[in-house]
PyMOL Python script that loads the backbone (N, CA, C, O; Angstrom):
from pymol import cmd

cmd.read_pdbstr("""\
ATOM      1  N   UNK A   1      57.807  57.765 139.041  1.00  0.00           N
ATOM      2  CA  UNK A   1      58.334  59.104 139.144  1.00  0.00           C
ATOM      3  C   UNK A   1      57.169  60.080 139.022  1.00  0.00           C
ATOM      4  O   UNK A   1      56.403  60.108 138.059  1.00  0.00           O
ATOM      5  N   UNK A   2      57.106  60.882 140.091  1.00  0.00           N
ATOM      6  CA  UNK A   2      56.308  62.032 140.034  1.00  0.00           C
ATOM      7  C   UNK A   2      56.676  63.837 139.724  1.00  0.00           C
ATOM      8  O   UNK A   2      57.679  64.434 140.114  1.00  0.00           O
ATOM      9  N   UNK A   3      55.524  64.408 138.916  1.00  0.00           N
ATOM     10  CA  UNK A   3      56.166  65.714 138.992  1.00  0.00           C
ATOM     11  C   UNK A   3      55.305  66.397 139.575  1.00  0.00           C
ATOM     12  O   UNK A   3      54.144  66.215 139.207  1.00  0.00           O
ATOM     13  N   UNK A   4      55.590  67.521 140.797  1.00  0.00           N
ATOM     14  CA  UNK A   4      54.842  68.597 141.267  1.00  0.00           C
ATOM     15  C   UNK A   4      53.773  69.046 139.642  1.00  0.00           C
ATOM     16  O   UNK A   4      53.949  68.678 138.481  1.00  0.00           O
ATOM     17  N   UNK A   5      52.901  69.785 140.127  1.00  0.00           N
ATOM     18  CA  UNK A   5      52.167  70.435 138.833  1.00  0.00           C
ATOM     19  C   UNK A   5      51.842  72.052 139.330  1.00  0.00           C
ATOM     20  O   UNK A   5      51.013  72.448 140.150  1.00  0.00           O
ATOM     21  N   UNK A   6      52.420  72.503 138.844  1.00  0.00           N
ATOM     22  CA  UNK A   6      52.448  74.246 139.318  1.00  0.00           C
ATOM     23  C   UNK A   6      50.858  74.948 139.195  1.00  0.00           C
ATOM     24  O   UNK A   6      50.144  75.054 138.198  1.00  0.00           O
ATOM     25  N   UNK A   7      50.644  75.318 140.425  1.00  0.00           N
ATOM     26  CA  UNK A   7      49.244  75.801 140.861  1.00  0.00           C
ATOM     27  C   UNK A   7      49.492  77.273 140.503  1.00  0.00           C
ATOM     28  O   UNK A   7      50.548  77.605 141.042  1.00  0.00           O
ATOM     29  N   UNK A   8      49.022  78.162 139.903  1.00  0.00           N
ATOM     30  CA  UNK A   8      48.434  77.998 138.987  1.00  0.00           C
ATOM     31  C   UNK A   8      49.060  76.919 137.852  1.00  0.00           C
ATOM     32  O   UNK A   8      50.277  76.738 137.829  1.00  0.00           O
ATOM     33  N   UNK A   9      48.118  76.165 136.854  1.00  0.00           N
ATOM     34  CA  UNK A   9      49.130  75.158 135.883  1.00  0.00           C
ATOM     35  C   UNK A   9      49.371  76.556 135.041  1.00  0.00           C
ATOM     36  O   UNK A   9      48.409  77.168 134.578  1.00  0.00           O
ATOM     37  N   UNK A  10      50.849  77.054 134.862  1.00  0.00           N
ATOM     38  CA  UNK A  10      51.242  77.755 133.727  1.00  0.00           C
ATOM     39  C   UNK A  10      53.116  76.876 133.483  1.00  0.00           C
ATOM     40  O   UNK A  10      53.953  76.138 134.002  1.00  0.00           O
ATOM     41  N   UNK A  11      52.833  77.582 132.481  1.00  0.00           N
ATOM     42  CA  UNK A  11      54.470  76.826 132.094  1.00  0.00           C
ATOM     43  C   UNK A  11      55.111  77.701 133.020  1.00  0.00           C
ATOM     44  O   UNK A  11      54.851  78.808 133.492  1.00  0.00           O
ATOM     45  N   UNK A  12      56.487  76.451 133.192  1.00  0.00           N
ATOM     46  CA  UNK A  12      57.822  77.058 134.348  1.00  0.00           C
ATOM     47  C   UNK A  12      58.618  76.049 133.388  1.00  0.00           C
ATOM     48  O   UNK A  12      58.204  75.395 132.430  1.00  0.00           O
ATOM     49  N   UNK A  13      60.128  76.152 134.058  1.00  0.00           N
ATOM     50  CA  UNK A  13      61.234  75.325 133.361  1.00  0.00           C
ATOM     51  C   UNK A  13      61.209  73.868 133.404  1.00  0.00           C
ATOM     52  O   UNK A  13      62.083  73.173 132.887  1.00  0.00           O
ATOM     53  N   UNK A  14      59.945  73.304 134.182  1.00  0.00           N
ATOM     54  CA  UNK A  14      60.446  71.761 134.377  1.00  0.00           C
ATOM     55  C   UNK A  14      59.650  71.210 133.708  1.00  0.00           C
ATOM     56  O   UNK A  14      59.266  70.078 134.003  1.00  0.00           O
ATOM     57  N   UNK A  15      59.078  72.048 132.348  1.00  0.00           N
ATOM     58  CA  UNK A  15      57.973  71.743 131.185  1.00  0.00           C
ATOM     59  C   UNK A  15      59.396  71.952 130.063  1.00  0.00           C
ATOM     60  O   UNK A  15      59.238  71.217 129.088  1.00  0.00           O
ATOM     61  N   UNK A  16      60.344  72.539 130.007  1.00  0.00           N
ATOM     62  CA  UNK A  16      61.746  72.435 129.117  1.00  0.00           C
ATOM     63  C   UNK A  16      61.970  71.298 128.095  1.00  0.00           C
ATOM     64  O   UNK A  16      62.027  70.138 128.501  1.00  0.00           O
ATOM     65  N   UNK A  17      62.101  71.594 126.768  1.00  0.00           N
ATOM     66  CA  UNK A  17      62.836  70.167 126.210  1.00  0.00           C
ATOM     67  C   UNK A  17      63.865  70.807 125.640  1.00  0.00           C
ATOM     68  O   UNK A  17      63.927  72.029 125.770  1.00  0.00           O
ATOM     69  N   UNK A  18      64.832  70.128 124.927  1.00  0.00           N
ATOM     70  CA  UNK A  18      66.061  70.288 124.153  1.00  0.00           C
ATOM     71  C   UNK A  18      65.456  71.371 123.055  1.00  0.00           C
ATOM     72  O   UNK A  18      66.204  71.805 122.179  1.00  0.00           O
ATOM     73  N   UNK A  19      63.833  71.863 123.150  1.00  0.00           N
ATOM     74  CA  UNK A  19      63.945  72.339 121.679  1.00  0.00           C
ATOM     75  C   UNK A  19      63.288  73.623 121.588  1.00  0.00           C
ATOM     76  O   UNK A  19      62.071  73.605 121.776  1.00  0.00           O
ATOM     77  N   UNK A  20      63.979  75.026 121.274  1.00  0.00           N
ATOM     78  CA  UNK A  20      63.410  76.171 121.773  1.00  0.00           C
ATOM     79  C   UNK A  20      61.907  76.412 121.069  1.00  0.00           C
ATOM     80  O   UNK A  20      60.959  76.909 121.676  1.00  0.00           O
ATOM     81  N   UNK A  21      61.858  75.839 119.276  1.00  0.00           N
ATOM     82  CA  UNK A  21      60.926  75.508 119.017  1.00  0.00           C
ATOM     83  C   UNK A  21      59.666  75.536 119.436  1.00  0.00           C
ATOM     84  O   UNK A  21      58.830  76.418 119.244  1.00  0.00           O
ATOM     85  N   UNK A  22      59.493  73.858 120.409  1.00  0.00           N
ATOM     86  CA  UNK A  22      58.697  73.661 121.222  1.00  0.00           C
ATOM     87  C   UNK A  22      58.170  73.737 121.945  1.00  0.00           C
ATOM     88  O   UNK A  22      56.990  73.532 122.228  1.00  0.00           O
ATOM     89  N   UNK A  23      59.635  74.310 122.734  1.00  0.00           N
ATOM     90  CA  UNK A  23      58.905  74.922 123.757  1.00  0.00           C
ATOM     91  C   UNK A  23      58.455  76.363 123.730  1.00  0.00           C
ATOM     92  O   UNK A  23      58.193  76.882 124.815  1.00  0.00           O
ATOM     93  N   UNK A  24      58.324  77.134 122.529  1.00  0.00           N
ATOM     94  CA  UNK A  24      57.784  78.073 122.796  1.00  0.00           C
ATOM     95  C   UNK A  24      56.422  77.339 121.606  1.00  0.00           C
ATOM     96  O   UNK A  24      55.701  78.245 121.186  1.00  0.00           O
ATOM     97  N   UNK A  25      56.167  76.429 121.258  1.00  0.00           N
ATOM     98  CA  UNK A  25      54.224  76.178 120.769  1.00  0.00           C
ATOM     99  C   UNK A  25      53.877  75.769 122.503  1.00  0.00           C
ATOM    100  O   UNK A  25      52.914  76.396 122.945  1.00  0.00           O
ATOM    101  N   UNK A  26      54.489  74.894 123.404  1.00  0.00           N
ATOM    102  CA  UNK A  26      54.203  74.611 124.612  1.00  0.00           C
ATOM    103  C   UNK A  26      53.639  75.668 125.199  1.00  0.00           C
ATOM    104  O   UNK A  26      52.472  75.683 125.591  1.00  0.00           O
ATOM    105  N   UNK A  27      54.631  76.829 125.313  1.00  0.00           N
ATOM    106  CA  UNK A  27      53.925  78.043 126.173  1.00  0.00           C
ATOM    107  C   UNK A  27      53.230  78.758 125.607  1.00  0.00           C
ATOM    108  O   UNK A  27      52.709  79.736 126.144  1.00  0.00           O
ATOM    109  N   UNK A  28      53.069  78.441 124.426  1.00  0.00           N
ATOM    110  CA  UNK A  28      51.269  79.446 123.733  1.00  0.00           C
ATOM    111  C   UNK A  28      50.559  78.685 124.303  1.00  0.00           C
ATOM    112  O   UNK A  28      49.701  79.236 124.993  1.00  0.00           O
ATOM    113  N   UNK A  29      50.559  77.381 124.301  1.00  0.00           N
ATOM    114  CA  UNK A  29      49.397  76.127 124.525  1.00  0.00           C
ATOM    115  C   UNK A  29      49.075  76.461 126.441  1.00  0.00           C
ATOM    116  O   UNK A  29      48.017  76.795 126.974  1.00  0.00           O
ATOM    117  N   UNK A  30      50.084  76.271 126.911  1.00  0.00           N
ATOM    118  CA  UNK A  30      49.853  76.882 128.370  1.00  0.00           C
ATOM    119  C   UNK A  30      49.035  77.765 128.226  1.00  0.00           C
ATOM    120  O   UNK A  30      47.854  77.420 128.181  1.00  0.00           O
ATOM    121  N   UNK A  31      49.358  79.117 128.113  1.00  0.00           N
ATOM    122  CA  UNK A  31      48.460  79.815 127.744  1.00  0.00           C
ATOM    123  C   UNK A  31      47.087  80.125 127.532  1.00  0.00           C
ATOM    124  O   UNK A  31      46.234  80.677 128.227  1.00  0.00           O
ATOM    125  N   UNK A  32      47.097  79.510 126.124  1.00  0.00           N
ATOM    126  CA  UNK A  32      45.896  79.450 126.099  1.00  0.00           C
ATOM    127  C   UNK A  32      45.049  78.954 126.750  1.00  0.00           C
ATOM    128  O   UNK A  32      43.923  79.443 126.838  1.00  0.00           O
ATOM    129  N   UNK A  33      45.387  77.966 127.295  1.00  0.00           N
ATOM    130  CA  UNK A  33      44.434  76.495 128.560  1.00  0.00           C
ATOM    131  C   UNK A  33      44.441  77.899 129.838  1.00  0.00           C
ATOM    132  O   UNK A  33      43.375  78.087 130.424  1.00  0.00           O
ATOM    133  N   UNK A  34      45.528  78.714 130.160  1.00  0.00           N
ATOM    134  CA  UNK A  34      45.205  79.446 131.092  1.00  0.00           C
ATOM    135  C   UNK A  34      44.157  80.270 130.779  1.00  0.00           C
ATOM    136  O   UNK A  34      43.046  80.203 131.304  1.00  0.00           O
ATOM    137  N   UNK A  35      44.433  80.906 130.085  1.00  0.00           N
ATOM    138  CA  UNK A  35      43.111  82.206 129.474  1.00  0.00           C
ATOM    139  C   UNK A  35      42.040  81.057 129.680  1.00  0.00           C
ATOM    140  O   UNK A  35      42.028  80.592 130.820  1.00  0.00           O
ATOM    141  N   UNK A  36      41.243  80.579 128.882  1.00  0.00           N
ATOM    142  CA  UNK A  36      40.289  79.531 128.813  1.00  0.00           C
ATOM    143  C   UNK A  36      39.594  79.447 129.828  1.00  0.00           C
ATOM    144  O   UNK A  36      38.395  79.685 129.688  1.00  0.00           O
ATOM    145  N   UNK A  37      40.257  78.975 131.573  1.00  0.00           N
ATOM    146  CA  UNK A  37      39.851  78.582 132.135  1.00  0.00           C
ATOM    147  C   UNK A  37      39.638  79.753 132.974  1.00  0.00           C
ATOM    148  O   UNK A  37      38.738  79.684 133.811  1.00  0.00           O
ATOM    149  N   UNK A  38      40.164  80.567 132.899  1.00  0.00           N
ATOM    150  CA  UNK A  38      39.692  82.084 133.536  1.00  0.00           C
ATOM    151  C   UNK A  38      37.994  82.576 133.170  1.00  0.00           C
ATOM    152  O   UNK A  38      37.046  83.017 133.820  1.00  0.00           O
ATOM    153  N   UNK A  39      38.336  82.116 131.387  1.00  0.00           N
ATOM    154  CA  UNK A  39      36.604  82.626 130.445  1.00  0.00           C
ATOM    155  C   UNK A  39      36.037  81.178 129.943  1.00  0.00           C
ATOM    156  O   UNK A  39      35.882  80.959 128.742  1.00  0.00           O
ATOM    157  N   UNK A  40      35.830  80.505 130.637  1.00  0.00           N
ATOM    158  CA  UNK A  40      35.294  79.289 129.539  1.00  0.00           C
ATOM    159  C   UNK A  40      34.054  79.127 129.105  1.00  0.00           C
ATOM    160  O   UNK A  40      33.525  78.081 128.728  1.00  0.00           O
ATOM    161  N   UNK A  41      33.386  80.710 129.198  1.00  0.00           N
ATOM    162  CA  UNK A  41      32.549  80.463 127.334  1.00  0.00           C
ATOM    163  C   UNK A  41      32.559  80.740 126.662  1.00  0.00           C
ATOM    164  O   UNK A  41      31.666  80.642 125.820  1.00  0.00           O
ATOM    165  N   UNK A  42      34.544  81.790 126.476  1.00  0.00           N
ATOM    166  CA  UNK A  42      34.806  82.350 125.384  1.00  0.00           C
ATOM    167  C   UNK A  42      35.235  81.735 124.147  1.00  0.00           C
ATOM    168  O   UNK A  42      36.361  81.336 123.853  1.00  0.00           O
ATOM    169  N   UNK A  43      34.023  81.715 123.373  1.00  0.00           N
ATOM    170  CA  UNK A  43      34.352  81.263 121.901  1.00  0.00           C
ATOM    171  C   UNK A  43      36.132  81.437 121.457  1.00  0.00           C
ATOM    172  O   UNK A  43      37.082  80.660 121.358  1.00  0.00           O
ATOM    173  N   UNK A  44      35.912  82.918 121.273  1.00  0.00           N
ATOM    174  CA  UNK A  44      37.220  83.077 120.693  1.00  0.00           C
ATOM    175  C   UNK A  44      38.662  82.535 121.434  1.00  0.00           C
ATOM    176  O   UNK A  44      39.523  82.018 120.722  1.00  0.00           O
ATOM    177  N   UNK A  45      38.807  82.635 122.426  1.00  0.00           N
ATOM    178  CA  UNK A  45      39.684  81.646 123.108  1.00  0.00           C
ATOM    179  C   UNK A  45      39.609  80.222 122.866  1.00  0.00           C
ATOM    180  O   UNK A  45      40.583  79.475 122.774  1.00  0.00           O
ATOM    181  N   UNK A  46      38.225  79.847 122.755  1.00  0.00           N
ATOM    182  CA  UNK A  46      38.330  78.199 123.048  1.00  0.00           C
ATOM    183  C   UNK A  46      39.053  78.003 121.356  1.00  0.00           C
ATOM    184  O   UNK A  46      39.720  76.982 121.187  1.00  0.00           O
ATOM    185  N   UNK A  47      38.968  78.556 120.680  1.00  0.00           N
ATOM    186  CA  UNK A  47      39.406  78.887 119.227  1.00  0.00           C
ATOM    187  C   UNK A  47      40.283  79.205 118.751  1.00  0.00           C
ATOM    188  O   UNK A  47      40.544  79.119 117.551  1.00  0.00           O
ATOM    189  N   UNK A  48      41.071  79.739 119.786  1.00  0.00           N
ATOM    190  CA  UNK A  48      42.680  80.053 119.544  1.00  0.00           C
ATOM    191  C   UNK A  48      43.164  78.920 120.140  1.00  0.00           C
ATOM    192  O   UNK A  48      44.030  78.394 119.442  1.00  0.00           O
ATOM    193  N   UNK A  49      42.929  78.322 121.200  1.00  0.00           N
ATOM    194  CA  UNK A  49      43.403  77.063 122.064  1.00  0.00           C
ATOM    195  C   UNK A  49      43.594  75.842 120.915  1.00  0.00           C
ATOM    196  O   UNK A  49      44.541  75.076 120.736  1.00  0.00           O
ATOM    197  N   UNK A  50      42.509  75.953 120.323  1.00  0.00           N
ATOM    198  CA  UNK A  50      42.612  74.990 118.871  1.00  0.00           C
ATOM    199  C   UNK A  50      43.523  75.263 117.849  1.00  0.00           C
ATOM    200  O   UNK A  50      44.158  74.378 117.277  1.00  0.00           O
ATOM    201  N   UNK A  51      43.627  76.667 117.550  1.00  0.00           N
ATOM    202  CA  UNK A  51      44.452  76.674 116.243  1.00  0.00           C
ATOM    203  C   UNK A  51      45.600  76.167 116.717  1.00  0.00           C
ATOM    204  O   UNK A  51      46.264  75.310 116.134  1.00  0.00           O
ATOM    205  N   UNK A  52      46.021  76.950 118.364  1.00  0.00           N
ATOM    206  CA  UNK A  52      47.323  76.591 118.373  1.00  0.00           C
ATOM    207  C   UNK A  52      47.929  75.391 118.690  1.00  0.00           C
ATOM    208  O   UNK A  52      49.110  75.153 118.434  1.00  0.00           O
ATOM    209  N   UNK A  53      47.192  74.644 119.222  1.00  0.00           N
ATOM    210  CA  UNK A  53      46.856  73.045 119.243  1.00  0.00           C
ATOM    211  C   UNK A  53      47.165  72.719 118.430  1.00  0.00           C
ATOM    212  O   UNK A  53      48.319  72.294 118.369  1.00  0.00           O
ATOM    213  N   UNK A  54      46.341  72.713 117.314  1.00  0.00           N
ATOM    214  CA  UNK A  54      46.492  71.918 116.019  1.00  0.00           C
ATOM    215  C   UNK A  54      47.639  72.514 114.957  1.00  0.00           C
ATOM    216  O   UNK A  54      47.917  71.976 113.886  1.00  0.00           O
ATOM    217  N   UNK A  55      48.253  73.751 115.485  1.00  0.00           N
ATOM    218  CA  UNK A  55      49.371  74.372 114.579  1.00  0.00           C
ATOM    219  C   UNK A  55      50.685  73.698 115.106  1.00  0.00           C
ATOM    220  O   UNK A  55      51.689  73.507 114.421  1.00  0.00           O
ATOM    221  N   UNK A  56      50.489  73.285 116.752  1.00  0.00           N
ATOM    222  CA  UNK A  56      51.636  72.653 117.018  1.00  0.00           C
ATOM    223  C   UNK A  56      51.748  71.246 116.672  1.00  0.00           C
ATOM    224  O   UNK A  56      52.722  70.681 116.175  1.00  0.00           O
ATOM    225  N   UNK A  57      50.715  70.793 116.973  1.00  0.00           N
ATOM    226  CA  UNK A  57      50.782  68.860 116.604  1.00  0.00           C
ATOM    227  C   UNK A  57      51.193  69.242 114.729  1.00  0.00           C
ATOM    228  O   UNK A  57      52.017  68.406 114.360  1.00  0.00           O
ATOM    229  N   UNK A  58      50.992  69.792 114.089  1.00  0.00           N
ATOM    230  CA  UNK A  58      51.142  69.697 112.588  1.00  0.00           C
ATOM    231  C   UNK A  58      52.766  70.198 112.465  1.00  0.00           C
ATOM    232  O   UNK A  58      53.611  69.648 111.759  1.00  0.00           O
ATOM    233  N   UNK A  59      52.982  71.385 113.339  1.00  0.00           N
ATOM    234  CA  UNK A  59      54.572  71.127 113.319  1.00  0.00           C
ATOM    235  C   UNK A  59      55.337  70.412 113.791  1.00  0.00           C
ATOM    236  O   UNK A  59      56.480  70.407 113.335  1.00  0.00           O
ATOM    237  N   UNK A  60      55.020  69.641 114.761  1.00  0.00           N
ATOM    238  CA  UNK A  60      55.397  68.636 115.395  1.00  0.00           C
ATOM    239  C   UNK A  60      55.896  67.414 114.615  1.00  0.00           C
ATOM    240  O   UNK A  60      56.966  66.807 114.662  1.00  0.00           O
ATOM    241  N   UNK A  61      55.068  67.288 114.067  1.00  0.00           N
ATOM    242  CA  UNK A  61      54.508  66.157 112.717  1.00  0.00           C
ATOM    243  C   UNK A  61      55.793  66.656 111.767  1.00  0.00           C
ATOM    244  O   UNK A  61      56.850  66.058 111.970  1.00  0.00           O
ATOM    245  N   UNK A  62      55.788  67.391 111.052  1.00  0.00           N
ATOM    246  CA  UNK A  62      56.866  68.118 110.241  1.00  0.00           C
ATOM    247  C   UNK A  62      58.083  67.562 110.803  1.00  0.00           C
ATOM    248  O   UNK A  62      58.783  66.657 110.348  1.00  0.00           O
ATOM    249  N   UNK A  63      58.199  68.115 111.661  1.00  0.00           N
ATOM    250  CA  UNK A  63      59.964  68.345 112.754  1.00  0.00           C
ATOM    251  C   UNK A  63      59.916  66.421 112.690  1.00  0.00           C
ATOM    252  O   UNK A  63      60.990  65.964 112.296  1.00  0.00           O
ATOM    253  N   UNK A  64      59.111  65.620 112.937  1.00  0.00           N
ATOM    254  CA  UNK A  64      59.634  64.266 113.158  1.00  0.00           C
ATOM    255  C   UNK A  64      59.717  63.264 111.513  1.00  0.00           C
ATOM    256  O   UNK A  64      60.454  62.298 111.315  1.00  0.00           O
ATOM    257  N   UNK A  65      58.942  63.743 110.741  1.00  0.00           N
ATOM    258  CA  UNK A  65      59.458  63.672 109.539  1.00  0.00           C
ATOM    259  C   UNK A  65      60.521  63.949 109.065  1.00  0.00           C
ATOM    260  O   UNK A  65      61.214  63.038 108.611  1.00  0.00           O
ATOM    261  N   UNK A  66      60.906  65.098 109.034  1.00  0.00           N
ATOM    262  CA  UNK A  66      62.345  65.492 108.683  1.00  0.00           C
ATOM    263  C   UNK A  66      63.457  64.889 110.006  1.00  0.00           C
ATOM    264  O   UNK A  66      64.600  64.525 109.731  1.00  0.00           O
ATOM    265  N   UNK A  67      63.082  64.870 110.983  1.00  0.00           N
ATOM    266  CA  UNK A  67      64.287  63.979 111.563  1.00  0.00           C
ATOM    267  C   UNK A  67      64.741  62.532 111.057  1.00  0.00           C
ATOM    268  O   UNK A  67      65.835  61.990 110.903  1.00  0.00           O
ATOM    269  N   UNK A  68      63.101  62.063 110.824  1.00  0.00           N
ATOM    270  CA  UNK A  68      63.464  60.796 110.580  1.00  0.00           C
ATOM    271  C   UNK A  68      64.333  60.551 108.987  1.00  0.00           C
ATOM    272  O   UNK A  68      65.273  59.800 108.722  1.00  0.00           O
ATOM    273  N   UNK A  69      63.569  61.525 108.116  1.00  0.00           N
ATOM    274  CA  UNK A  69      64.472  61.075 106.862  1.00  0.00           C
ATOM    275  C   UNK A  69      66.053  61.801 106.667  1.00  0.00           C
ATOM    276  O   UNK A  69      66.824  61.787 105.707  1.00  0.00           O
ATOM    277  N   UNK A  70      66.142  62.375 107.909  1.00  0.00           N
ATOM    278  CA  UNK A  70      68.216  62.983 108.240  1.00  0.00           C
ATOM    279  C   UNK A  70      68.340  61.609 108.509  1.00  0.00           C
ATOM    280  O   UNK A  70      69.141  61.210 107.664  1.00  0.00           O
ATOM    281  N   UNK A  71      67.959  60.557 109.289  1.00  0.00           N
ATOM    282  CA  UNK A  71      68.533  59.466 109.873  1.00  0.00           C
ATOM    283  C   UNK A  71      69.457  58.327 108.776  1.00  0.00           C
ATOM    284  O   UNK A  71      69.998  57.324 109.242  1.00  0.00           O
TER     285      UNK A  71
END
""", "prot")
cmd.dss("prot")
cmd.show_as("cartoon", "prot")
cmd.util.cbc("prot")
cmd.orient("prot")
């Protein structure tokens, strides 16, 4: 199974999950990878791309912990 990849890559709906959550750390993360590649020797971007990176995998992390111990 293949998916088109939207030229420019920015988020659209067929990046969607069940979780509004997510998908809004998804579309900072879009984002940021967009900005980035517009400036890529901007420190401060390549630096926000990270926090929010690493702010989502850590909530991420959270959200599947607590699912797992509802189970």
């Amino acid at each position: 199974m293949s998916y088109e990849i939207p030229e420019p890559y920015v988020w659209d709906d067929t990046f969607r999950t069940t979780y509004d959550n997510i998908d809004t750390d998804h579309k900072a993360i879009f984002e940021c990878i967009f900005n980035c590649d517009k400036d890529r020797r901007n420190v401060p971007l390549i630096n926000k791309l990270y926090e929010v990176t690493a702010d989502h995998f850590k909530n991420e992390e959270v959200r599947r912990v607590y699912i797992v111990e509802r189970v």
